[in-house]
C-alpha positions in Angstrom: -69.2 45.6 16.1 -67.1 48.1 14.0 -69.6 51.0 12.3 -68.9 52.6 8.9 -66.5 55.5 8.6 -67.9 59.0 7.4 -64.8 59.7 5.6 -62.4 57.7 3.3 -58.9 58.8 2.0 -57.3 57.9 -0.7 -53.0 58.4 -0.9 -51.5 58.1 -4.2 -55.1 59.2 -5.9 -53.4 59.9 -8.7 -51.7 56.6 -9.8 -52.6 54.1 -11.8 -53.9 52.0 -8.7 -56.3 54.1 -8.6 -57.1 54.9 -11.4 -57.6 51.2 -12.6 -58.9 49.8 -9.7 -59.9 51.7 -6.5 -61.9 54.9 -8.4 -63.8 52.1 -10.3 -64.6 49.9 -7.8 -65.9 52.9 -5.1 -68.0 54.0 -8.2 -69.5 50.6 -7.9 -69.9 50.7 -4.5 -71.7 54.1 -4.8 -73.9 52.1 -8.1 -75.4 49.8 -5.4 -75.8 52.2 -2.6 -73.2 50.1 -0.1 -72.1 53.1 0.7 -73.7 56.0 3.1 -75.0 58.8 0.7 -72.7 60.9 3.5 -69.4 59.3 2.8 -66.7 61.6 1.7 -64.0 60.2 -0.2 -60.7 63.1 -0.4 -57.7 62.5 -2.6 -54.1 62.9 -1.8 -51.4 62.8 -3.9 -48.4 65.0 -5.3 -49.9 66.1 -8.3 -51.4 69.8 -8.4 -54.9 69.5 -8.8 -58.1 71.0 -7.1 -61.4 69.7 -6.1 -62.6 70.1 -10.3 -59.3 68.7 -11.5 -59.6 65.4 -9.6 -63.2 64.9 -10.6 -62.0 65.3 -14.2 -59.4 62.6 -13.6 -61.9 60.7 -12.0 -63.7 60.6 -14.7 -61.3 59.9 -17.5 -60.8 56.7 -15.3 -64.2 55.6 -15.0 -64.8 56.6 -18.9 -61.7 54.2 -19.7 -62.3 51.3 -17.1 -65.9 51.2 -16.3 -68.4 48.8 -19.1 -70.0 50.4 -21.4 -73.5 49.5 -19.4 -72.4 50.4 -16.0 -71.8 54.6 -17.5 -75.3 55.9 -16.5 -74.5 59.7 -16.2 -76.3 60.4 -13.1 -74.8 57.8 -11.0 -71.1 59.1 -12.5 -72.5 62.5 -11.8 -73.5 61.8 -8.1 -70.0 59.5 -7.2 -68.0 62.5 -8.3 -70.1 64.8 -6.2 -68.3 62.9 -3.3 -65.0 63.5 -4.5 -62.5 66.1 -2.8 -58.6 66.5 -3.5 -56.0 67.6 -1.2 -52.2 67.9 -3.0 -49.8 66.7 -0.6 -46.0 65.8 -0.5 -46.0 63.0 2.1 -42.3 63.4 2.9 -43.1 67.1 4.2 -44.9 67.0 7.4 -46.2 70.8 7.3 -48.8 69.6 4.5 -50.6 67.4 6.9 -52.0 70.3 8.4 -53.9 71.7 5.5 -54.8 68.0 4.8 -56.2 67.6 7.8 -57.9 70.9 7.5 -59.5 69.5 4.0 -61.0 66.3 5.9 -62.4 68.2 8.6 -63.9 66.8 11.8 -63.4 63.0 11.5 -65.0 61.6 14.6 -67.2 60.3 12.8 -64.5 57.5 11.3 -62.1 58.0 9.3 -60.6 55.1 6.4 -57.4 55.5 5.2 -56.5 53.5 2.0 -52.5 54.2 1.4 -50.7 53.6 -1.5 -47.4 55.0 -1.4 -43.6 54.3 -1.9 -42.2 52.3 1.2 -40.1 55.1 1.8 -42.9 57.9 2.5 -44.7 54.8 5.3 -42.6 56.6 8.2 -42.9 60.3 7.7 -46.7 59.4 6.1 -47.4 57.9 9.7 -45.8 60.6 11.4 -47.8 63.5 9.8 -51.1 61.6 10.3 -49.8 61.8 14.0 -49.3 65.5 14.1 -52.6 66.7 11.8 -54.7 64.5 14.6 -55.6 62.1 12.1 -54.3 59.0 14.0 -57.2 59.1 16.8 -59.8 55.8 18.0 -61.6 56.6 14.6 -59.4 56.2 11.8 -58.9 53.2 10.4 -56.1 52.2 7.9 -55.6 50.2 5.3 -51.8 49.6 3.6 -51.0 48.4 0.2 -48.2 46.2 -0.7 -44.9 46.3 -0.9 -44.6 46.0 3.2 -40.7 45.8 2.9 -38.7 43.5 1.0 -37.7 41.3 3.8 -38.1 40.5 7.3 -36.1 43.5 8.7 -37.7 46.4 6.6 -41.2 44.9 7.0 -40.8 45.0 10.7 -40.0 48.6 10.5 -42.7 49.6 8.4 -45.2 47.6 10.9 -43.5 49.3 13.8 -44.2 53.0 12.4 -47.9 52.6 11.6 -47.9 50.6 15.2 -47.0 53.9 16.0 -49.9 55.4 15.4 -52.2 52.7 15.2 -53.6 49.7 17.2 -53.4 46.6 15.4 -56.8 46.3 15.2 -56.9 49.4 13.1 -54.5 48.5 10.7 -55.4 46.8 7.2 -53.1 45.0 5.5 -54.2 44.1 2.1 -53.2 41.3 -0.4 -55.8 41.8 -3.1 -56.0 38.5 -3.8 -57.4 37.5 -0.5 -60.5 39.4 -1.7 -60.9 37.4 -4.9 -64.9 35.6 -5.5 -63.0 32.4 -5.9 -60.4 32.5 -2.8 -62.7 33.0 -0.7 -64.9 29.9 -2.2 -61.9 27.9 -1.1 -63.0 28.2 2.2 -66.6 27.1 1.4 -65.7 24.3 -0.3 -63.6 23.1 2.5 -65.7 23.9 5.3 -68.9 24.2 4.2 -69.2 20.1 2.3 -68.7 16.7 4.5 -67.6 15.3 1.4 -63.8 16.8 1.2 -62.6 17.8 5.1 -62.7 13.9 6.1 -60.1 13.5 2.9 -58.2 16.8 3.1 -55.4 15.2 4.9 -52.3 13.3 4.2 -53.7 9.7 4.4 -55.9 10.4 1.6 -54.0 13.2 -0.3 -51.0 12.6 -2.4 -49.4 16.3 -3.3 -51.0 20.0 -4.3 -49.8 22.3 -6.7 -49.9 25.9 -6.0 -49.5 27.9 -10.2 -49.9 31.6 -10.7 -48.7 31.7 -14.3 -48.3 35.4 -16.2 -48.3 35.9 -20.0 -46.8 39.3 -19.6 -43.2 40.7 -18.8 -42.3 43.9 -17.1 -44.8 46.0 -18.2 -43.5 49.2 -17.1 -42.4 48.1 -13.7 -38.5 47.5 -14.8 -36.9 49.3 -11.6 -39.5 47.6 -9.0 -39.4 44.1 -10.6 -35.5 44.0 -10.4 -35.4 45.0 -7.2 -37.4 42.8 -6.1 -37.9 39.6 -8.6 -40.7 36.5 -8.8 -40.5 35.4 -5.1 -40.7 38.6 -3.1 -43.4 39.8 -6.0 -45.7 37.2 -5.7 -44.9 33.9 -3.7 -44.3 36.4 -0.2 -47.5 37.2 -0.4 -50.2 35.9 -2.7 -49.1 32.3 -3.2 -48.4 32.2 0.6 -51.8 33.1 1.6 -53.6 30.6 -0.7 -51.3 28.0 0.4 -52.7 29.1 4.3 -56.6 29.1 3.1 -55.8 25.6 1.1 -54.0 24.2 4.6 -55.0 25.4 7.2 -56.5 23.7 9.9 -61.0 24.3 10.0 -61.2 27.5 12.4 -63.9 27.5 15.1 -65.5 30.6 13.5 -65.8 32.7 10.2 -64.3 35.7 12.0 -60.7 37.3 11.8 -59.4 36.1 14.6 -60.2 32.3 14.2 -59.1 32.5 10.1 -55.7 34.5 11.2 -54.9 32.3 14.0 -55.3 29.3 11.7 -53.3 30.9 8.6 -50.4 31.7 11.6 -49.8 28.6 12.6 -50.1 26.8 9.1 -47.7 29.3 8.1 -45.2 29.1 10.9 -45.3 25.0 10.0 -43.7 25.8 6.9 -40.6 23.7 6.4 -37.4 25.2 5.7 -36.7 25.0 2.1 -33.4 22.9 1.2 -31.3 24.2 -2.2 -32.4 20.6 -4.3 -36.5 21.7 -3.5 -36.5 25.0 -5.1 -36.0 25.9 -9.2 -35.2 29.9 -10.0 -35.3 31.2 -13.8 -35.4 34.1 -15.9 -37.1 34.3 -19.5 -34.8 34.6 -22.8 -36.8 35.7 -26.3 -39.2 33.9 -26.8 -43.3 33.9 -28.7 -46.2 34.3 -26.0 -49.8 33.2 -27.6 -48.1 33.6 -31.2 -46.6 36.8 -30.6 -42.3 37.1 -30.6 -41.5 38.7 -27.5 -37.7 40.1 -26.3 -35.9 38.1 -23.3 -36.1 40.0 -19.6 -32.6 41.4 -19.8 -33.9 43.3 -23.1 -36.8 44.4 -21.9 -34.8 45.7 -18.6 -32.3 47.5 -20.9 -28.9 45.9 -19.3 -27.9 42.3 -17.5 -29.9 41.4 -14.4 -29.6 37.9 -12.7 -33.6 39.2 -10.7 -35.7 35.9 -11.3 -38.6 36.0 -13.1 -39.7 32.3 -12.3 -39.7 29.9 -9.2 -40.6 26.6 -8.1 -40.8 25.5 -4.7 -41.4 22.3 -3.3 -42.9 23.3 0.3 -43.0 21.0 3.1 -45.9 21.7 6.2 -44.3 19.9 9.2 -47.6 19.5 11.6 -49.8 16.2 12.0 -52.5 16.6 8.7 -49.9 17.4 6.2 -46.5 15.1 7.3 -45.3 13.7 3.8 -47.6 15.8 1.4 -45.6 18.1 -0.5 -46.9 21.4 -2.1 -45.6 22.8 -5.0 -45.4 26.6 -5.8 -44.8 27.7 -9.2 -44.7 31.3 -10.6 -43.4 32.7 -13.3 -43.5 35.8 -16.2 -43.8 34.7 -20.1 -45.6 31.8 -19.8 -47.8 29.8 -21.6 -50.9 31.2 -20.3 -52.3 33.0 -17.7 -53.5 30.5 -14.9 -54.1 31.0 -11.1 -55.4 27.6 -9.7 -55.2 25.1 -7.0 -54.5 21.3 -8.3 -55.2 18.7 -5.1 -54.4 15.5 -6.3 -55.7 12.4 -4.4 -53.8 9.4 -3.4 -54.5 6.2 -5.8 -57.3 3.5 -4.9 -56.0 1.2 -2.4 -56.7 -1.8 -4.7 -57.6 -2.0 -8.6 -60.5 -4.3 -8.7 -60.8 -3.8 -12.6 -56.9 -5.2 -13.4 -57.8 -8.6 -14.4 -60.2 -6.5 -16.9 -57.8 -4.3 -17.9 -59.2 -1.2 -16.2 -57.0 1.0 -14.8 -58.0 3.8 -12.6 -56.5 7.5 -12.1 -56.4 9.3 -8.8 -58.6 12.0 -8.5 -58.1 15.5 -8.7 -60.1 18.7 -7.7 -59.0 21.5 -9.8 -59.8 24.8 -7.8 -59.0 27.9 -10.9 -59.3 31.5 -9.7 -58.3 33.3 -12.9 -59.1 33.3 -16.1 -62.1 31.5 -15.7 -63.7 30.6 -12.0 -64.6 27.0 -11.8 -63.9 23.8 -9.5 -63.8 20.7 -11.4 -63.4 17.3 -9.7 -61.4 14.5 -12.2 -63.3 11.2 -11.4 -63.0 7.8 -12.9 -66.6 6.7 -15.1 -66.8 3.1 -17.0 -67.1 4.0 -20.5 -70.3 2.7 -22.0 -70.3 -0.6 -23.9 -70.7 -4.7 -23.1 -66.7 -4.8 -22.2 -66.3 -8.3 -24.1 -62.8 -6.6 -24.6 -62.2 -5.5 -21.1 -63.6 -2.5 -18.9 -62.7 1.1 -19.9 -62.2 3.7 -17.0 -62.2 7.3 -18.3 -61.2 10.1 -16.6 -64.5 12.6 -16.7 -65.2 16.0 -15.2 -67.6 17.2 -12.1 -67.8 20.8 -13.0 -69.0 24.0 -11.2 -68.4 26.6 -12.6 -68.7 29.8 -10.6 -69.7 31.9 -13.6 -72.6 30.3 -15.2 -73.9 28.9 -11.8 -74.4 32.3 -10.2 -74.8 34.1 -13.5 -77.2 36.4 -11.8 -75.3 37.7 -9.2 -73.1 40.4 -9.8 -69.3 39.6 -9.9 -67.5 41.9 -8.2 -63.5 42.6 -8.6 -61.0 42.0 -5.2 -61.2 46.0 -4.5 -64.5 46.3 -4.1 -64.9 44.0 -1.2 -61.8 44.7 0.1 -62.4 48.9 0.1 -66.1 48.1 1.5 -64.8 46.4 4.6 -62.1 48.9 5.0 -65.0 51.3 5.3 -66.9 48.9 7.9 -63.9 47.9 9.7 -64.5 44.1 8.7 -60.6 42.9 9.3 -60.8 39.1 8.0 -60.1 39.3 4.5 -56.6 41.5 5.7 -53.3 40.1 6.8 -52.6 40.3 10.1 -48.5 41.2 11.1 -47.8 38.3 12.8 -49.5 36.7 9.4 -46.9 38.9 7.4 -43.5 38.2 9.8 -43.5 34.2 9.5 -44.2 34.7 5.5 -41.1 36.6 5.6 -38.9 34.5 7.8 -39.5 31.6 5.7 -39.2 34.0 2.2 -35.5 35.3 3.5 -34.4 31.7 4.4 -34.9 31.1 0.5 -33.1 34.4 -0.6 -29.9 33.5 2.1 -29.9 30.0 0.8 -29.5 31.8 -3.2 -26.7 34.1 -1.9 -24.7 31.6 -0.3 -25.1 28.9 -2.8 -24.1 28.5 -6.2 -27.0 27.6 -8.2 -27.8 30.2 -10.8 -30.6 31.8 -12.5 -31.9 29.1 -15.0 -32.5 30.3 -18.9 -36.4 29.7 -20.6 -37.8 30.1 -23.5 -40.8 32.9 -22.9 -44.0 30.8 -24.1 -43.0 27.5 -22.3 -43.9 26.5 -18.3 -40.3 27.4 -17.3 -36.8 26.0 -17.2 -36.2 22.0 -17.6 -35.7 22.1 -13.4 -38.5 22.9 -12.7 -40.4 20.0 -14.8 -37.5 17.4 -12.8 -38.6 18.7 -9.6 -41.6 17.2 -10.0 -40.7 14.4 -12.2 -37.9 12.9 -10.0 -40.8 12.6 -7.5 -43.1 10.1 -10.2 -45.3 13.1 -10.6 -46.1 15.9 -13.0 -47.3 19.5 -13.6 -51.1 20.1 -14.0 -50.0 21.8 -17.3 
């Protein structure tokens, strides 16, 4: 059983990662006492601050991003108490030493969160190496972007193997630490009624959305570069594809979940040119408000997708002939994450010769905005049905919120920097996890560059371009929009 580390630092301390998400969320942490009263958490980054000068940027964050009920000034007081800052340029390997010198003895455990630019992984791995900070006790934990395909992901996972055992490394996709992802697997496993129906003999097609309101928003030379597929469907879409298909694992560990999301993932189908739908938004009005078209907002002509729809094929026995299909996209009509798994029709309509005519069912799984899972049954609407029997589709709702309204809701960091700290691996992405994502990503990108489909035009404020409505359509089915 792993034990909790004495020491935790952060790289890149000083961005907006952290400042948003990861000083919040340890502040939380610290709120509830989950973690030791001992724990040290040191700050590393370029910018030339002291001990005093991070605890003032600290708090700016947690003044700007914390609730208004959550600012009791002795608990702020105490979490900045832990705080320590280190400046350090990454791509310089003599400043490890003083780093190292800052964190002192760290056999105690040491957790590494690192946030940097995919350039600085090497020589970042290489001067935790040489300070000693790549021993048995340290643990780290790597933030996305791992590459931007197969080859420069391998790389990056071969320099921190460098340094450290898989089992110490901690790959995170955020998402994976979501309240409602992780419900996914309760719902699945944890209830007789769906796992004897999650199957192709009882289920017709799933659809996969992570819809975005916003554009660029101040990420114009990263989005180009790397565009709607690499940005989101690599990673997040893949994994909640695995959770949602995957076969039941023999164990709520991270081994049994990662040798199941593995092989789902490896299953994956190779995508054919008439399957998949790439766009990019043109001006448009989002929620009322006129907004400028991508190439605008990037200040000169990019062909860098900001939408795509996939449909996804799983070639193993419980998913042969059930299509899933992915949909992302910037400038959309709203901001939606959910999972749509739509059942196969009753076998035989006893209500025809009354005129009833029944839907297949649907379980609606939403992780963002709201948190709910709804199931779409069929009901007789009330009445003596001289005229004929009425079937309405009504709702089964649960929604996450109001049914644990008492328990605190926590954001994806929190959880994900706790087990970090604990050395709790199953709610991270494993590398063999991470290689057949991008094998089966980079099969899509070679099939764009050798083909001669382009980028398709949409409006901002609608679901995408006209393809990707036909790509469901030519199939007798439609978009849960």
């Amino acid at each position: 059983m792993a034990t909790s580390c004495s020491a935790l630092l952060l790289f890149g301390a000083t961005g907006d990662l952290s400042r948003r998400m990861l000083l919040p969320s340890l502040f939380a942490l610290h709120e509830d006492d989950l973690i030791a009263p001992g724990l040290r958490i040191v700050g590393t980054a370029r910018s030339d601050l002291d001990d005093a000068g991070f605890r003032a940027f600290a708090q700016a964050a947690l003044d700007e991003f914390l609730p208004d009920d959550r600012k009791d000034a002795a608990r702020v007081s105490g979490f900045l108490d832990r705080l320590q800052y280190q400046a350090l340029d990454a791509s310089q390997i003599d400043g490890f030493g003083a780093l190292a010198a800052k964190l002192g003895d760290t056999s105690g455990g040491l957790a590494i969160f690192l946030s940097t630019a995919p350039a600085l992984f090497e020589p970042t791995i290489e001067g935790l190496r040489r300070a000693g900070l790549a021993h048995d006790q340290v643990r780290i934990g790597l933030e996305k972007p791992l590459g931007n395909d197969l080859a420069s992901s391998a790389r990056i996972n071969d320099a921190v193997a460098a340094g450290f055992s898989e089992a110490q490394i901690f790959r995170i996709d955020h998402y994976l630490g979501k309240e409602t992802v992780q419900n996914l697997m309760a719902l699945r496993f944890g209830n007789v009624l769906f796992e004897p129906l999650w199957n192709a003999a009882h289920i017709d097609h799933v659809q996969i959305t992570v819809s975005e309101t916003v554009g660029l928003e101040g990420r114009k030379g990263f989005y180009d570069d790397t565009g709607a597929l690499r940005d989101m469907v690599q990673n997040h879409m893949l994994q909640l594809l695995a959770l949602t298909a995957m076969e039941p694992p023999c164990d709520y560990d991270a081994t049994s979940i990662r040798d199941e999301k593995v092989k789902l993932l490896r299953a994956l189908r190779p995508v054919k040119p008439e399957e998949m739908v790439r766009g990019q938004y043109r001006a448009g009005a989002v929620q009322g408000q006129a907004v400028a078209g991508y190439c605008d907002d990037l200040g000169q002509p990019s062909d860098t997708e900001t939408f795509v729809a996939i449909k996804a094929h799983i070639d193993n026995w419980r998913w042969q002939g059930v299509p899933f299909y992915l949909r992302h996209g910037k400038r959309l009509a709203e901001r939606r994450s959910e999972i749509v798994v739509h059942f196969k029709d009753v076998p035989h309509n006893i209500f025809a010769t009354r005129g009833g005519r029944p839907r297949a069912n649907r379980l609606v799984i939403r992780l963002q905005p709201e948190e709910y899972v709804r199931l779409q049954v069929m009901a007789k609407e009330p009445g003596l049905d001289r005229a004929g029997v009425v079937l309405r589709e009504v709702n089964l709702d649960l929604s996450l919120t109001t049914a644990f309204a008492k328990a605190r809701r926590r954001i994806a960091y929190e959880r994900l920097l706790l087990d970090l700290i604990e050395g709790e691996q199953t709610l991270f992405v494993r590398r063999d996890e991470v290689e057949a994502q991008w094998k089966w990503i980079d099969a899509i990108r070679q099939s764009w560059a050798t083909g001669d489909d382009e980028v398709k035009p949409y409006t901002a404020g609608g679901w995408g371009p006209n393809a990707a409505i036909a790509l469901t359509e030519r199939d007798g089915r439609s978009w849960n929009d």
